[in-house]
C-alpha positions in Angstrom: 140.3 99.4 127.1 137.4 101.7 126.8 138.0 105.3 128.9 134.9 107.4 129.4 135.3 110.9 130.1 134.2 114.8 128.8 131.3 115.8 126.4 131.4 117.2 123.6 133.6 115.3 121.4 130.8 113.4 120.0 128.3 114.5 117.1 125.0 114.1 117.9 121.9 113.7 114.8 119.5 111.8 116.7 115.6 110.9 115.8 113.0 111.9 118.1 115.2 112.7 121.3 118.5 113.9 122.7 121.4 111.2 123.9 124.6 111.4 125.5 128.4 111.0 125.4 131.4 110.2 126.8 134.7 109.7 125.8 138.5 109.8 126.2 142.0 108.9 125.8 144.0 106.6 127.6 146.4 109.4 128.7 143.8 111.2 130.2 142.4 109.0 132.1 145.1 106.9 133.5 147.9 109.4 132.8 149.6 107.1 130.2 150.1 108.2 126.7 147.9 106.6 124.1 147.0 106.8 120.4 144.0 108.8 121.4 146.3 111.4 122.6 148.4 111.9 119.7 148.5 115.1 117.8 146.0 115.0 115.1 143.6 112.3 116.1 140.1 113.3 116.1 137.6 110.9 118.6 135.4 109.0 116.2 131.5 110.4 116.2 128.2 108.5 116.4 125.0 109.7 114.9 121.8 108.5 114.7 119.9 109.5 111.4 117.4 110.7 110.1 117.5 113.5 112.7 114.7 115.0 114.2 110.9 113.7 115.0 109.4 110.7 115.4 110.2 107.7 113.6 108.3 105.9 111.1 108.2 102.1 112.2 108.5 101.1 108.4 111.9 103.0 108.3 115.2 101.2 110.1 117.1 102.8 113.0 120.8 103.6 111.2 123.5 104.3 113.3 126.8 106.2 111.9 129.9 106.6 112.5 132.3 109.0 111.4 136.2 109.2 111.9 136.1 105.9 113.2 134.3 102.5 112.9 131.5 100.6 114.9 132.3 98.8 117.9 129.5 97.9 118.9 125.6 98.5 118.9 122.4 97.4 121.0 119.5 98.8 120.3 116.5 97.7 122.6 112.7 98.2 123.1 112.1 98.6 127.0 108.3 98.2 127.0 108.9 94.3 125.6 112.7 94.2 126.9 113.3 92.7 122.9 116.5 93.6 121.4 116.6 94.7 117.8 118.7 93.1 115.2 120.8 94.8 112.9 123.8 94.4 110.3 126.9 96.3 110.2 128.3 97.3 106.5 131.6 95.8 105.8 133.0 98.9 106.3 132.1 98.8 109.5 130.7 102.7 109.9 127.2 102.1 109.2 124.2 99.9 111.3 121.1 99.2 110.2 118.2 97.6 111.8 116.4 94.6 110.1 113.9 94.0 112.6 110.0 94.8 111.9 109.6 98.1 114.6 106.6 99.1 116.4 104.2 102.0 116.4 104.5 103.9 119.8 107.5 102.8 121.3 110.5 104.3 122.5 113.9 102.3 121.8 117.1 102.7 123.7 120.4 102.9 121.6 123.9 102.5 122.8 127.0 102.6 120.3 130.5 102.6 120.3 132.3 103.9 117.9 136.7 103.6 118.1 138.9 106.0 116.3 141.6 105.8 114.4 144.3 105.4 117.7 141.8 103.1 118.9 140.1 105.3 121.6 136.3 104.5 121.8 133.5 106.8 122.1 129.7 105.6 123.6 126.7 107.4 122.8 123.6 106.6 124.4 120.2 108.4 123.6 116.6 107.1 122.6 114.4 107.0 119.1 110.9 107.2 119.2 108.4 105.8 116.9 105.6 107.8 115.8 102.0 106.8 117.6 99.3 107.3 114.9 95.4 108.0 115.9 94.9 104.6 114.6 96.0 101.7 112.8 94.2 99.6 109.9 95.3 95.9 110.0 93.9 94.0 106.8 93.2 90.6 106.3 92.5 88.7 103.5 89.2 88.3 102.0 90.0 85.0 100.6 91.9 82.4 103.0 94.8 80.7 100.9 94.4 76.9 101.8 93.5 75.0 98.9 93.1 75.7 95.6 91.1 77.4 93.8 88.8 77.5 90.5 88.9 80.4 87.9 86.3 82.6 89.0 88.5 83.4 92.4 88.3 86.6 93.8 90.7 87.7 96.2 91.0 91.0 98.1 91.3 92.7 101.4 89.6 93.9 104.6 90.5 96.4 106.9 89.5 96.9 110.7 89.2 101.0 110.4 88.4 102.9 107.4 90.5 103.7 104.9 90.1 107.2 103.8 93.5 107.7 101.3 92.4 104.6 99.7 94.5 105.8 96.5 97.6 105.9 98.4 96.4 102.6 100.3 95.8 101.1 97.0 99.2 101.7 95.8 100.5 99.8 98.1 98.8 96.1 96.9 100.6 93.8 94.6 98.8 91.3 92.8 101.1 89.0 90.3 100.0 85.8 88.6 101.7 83.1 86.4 100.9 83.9 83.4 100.8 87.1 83.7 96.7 88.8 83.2 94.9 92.4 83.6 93.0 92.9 86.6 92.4 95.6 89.2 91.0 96.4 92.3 87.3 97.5 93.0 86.7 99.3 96.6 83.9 97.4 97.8 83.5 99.4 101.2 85.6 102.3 103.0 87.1 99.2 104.8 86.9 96.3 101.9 88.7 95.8 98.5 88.1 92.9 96.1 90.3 92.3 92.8 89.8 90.1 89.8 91.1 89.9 86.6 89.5 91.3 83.7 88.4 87.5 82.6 88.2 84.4 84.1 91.9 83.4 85.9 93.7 81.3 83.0 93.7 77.6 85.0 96.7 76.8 86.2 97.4 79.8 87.2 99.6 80.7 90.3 98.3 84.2 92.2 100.2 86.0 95.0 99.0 89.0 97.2 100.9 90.7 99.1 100.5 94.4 101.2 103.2 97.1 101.6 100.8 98.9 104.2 102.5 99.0 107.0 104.0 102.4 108.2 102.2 104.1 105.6 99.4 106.9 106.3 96.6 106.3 104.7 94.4 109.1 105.7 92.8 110.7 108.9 96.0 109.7 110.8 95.4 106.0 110.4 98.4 104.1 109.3 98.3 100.7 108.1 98.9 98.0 110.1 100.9 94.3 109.8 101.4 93.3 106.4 99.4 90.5 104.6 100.6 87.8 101.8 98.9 84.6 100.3 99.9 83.2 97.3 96.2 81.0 95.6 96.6 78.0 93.2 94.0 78.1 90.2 92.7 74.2 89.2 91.2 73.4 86.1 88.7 75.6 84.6 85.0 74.8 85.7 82.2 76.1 84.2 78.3 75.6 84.7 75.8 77.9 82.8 72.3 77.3 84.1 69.3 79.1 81.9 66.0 79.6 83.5 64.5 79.3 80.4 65.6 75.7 79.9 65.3 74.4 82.8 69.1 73.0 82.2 72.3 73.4 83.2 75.9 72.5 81.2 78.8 71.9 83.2 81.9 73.1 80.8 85.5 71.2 82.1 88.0 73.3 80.3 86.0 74.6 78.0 84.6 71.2 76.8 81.0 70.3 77.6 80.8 67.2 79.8 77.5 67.7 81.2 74.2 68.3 80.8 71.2 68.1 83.8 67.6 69.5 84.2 67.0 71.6 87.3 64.0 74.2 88.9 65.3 77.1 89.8 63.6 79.7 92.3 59.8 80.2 91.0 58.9 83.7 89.7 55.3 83.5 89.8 53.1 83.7 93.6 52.3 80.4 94.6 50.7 80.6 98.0 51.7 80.4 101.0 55.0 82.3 100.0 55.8 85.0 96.9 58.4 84.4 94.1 61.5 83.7 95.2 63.6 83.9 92.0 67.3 82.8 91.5 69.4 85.6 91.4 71.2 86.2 87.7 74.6 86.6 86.4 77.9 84.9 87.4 78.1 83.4 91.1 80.9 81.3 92.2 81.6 78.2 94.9 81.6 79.3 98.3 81.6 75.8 100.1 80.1 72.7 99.9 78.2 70.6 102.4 76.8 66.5 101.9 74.2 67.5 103.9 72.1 70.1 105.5 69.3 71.0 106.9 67.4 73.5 104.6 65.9 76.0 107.1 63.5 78.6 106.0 63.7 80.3 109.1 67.1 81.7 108.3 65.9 84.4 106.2 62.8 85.0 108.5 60.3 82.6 108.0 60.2 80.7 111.2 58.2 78.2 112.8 54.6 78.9 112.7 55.0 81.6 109.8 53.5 80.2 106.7 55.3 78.8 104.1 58.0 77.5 106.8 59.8 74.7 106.1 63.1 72.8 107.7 63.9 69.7 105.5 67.2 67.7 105.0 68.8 68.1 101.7 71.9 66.3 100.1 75.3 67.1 98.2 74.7 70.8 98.5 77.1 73.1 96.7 76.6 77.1 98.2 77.3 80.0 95.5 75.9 82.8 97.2 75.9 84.1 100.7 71.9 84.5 100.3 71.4 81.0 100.9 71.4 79.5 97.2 72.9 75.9 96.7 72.6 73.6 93.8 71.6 70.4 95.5 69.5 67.2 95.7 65.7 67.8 96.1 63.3 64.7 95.7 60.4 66.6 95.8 61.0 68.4 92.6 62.5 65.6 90.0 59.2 65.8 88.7 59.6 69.0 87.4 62.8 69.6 87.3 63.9 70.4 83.1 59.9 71.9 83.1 59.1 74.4 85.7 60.8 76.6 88.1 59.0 75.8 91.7 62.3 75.9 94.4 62.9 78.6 96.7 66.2 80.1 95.0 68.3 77.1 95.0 68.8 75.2 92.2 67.5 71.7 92.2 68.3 68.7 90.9 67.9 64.4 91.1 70.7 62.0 92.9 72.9 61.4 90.3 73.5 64.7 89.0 73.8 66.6 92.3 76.1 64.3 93.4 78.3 64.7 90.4 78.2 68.2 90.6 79.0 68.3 94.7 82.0 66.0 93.2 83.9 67.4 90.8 82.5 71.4 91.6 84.9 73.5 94.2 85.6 76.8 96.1 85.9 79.0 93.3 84.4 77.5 90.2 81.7 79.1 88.0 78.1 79.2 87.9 76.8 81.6 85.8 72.8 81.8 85.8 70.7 83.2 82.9 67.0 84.2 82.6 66.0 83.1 86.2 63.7 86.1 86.6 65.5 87.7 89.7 67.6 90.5 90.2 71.3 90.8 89.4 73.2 89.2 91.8 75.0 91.7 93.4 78.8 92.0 94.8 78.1 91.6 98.6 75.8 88.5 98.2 79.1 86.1 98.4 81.7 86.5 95.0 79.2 88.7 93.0 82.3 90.1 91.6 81.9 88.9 88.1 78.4 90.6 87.9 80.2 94.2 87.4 81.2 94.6 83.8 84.9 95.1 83.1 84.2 99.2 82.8 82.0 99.3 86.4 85.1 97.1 88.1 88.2 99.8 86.8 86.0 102.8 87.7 86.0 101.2 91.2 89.5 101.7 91.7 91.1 104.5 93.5 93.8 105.4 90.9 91.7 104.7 87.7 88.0 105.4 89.2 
């Protein structure tokens, strides 16, 4: 039988907030003698640790108890009216929360600790999480479903900026099987990409995974929910397309299985419209689409502008977020392996579009040569790979 009765038997280190306590021997209150009574017998304590401030919602609530063991212990948020789970050590003088807590709230503990003549004491008192000025959730840059070819970049976006992004950096883990060097580039105050130093090694298996949460990370922002994804690496594809050529050579681990004339993006003016060059260096699969209608007016050239055009086009495979495909076009098989006349895509006949719509995926590797056009660069879809190895360390936080 549990006996409540006068204060101050009870130790007290509590986070954030004072409790009470009650307790007493069976003596005292019913005017029996008990163990609780007997010479020499301390009342168990309960404390609440770590004492003092708020508490970081990354860190568990531990309850102790000292000169006795645990009873019992509820611990509950009253803003969701969710109870928080815990586990008691074997010893039974030590309770730990396992549950995920949340920024900003204030949870309710009660505990009952019994001595060693089996009086019980209950201590009651509140633990407050810290409330930041904000919080950064991230998401993943790269969704996980699927697999994925070697040129797969992977990363992270925030919803707030990140202004400790060293100390936010140290808190991604990126593994693969087999192991390779990579690192991570810093894209944006909010946005961070990483990559290996080469091409992923195919068959590779990739996790990501965040330790963010309940971590400042500058300004008062602390990061939000932790993210994870593990990515599956396919077979190594490879296309190298040279403006110069007019060709491009589709590489299936490494082995040449092949080859196809194309026009890239003209460089010269050919009225109504200017050059529009194919961008250079290393682009990879976005998405793919049998068909689409190839709209000039989504980068501004609308109806009535000249040089519009809205035509259907077949077996189109995107590698940049500009709006270049590799993909069927009719209207230039008579050039195509002579001239470069499109307007940035890369164009080829039937057959070989449709082979490359079939057996090219999210992730595999383009890489363009002597097109005329600018570098792509790293926000135009995965333009990643166009940083050299030096450019893509000095991006980091810790090693920039």
């Amino acid at each position: 039988m549990i006996r409540i009765a006068g204060l101050g038997l009870v130790a007290l280190s509590l986070a954030a907030c004072s409790g009470q306590s009650e307790t007493m021997g069976a003596a005292q209150a019913a005017g029996v003698t008990g163990a609780a009574a007997a010479p020499g017998v301390s009342a168990a304590t309960v404390a609440f640790v770590p004492a003092g401030g708020d508490l970081s919602p990354k860190d568990p609530i531990v309850v102790k108890a000292s000169g006795g063991t645990l009873q019992a212990v509820t611990v509950t948020n009253p803003q969701t009216g969710n109870s928080v789970k815990g586990d008691l050590s074997p010893d039974k003088t030590t309770w730990t929360s396992n549950d995920r807590l949340r920024y900003g709230a204030t949870y309710q503990v009660v505990a009952t600790a019994v001595n060693q003549a089996g009086a019980a004491t209950e201590q009651r008192g509140e633990v407050r999480t810290l409330k930041p000025s904000g919080v950064a959730t991230p998401s993943l840059f790269q969704s996980a479903s699927g697999d994925f070819g070697v040129g797969l970049i992977i990363g992270l976006k925030f919803d707030h900026d990140i202004t400790d992004k060293a100390t936010a950096e140290k808190s991604f883990k990126v593994t693969s099987s087999p192991a390779q060097d990579g690192g991570w580039y810093w894209v944006s105050k909010r946005e961070a990409h990483f990559r290996p130093k080469d091409y992923w090694k195919a068959g590779s298996n990739v996790k990501l995974e965040t330790t963010t949460f309940g971590m400042p990370i500058g300004g008062g922002v602390y990061g939000g929910q932790d993210v994870s994804a593990t990515y599956k690496v396919h077979d190594s594809w490879v296309a190298k397309a040279d403006g110069k050529t007019h060709q491009i050579k589709a590489f299936h681990n490494g082995q040449l299985v092949r080859t196809a004339p194309i026009s890239m993006g003209k460089t010269v003016d050919t009225p109504p419209r200017g050059p529009t060059p194919t961008f250079n260096g290393t682009h990879t699969v976005l998405g793919k689409e049998a068909s689409k209608i190839m709209d000039s007016c989504t980068y501004g050239v609308c109806k009535g502008d000249p040089g519009y055009y809205s035509a259907p086009e077949n077996w189109n495979v995107r590698i940049s977020a500009d709006g270049e495909y590799l993909h069927e076009n009719l209207k230039t098989v008579g050039v195509q392996g002579s001239d470069n006349v499109s307007n940035g895509c890369l164009n080829m006949n039937t057959e070989n579009a449709k082979w490359f719509f079939d057996n090219f995926n999210v992730g595999d590797v383009v890489e363009i040569t002597n097109s005329g056009g600018p570098q792509l660069t790293i926000n135009n879809g995965h333009g990643d790979w166009a940083i050299s190895w030096a450019a893509w360390q000095a991006g980091s936080a810790l090693h920039g």
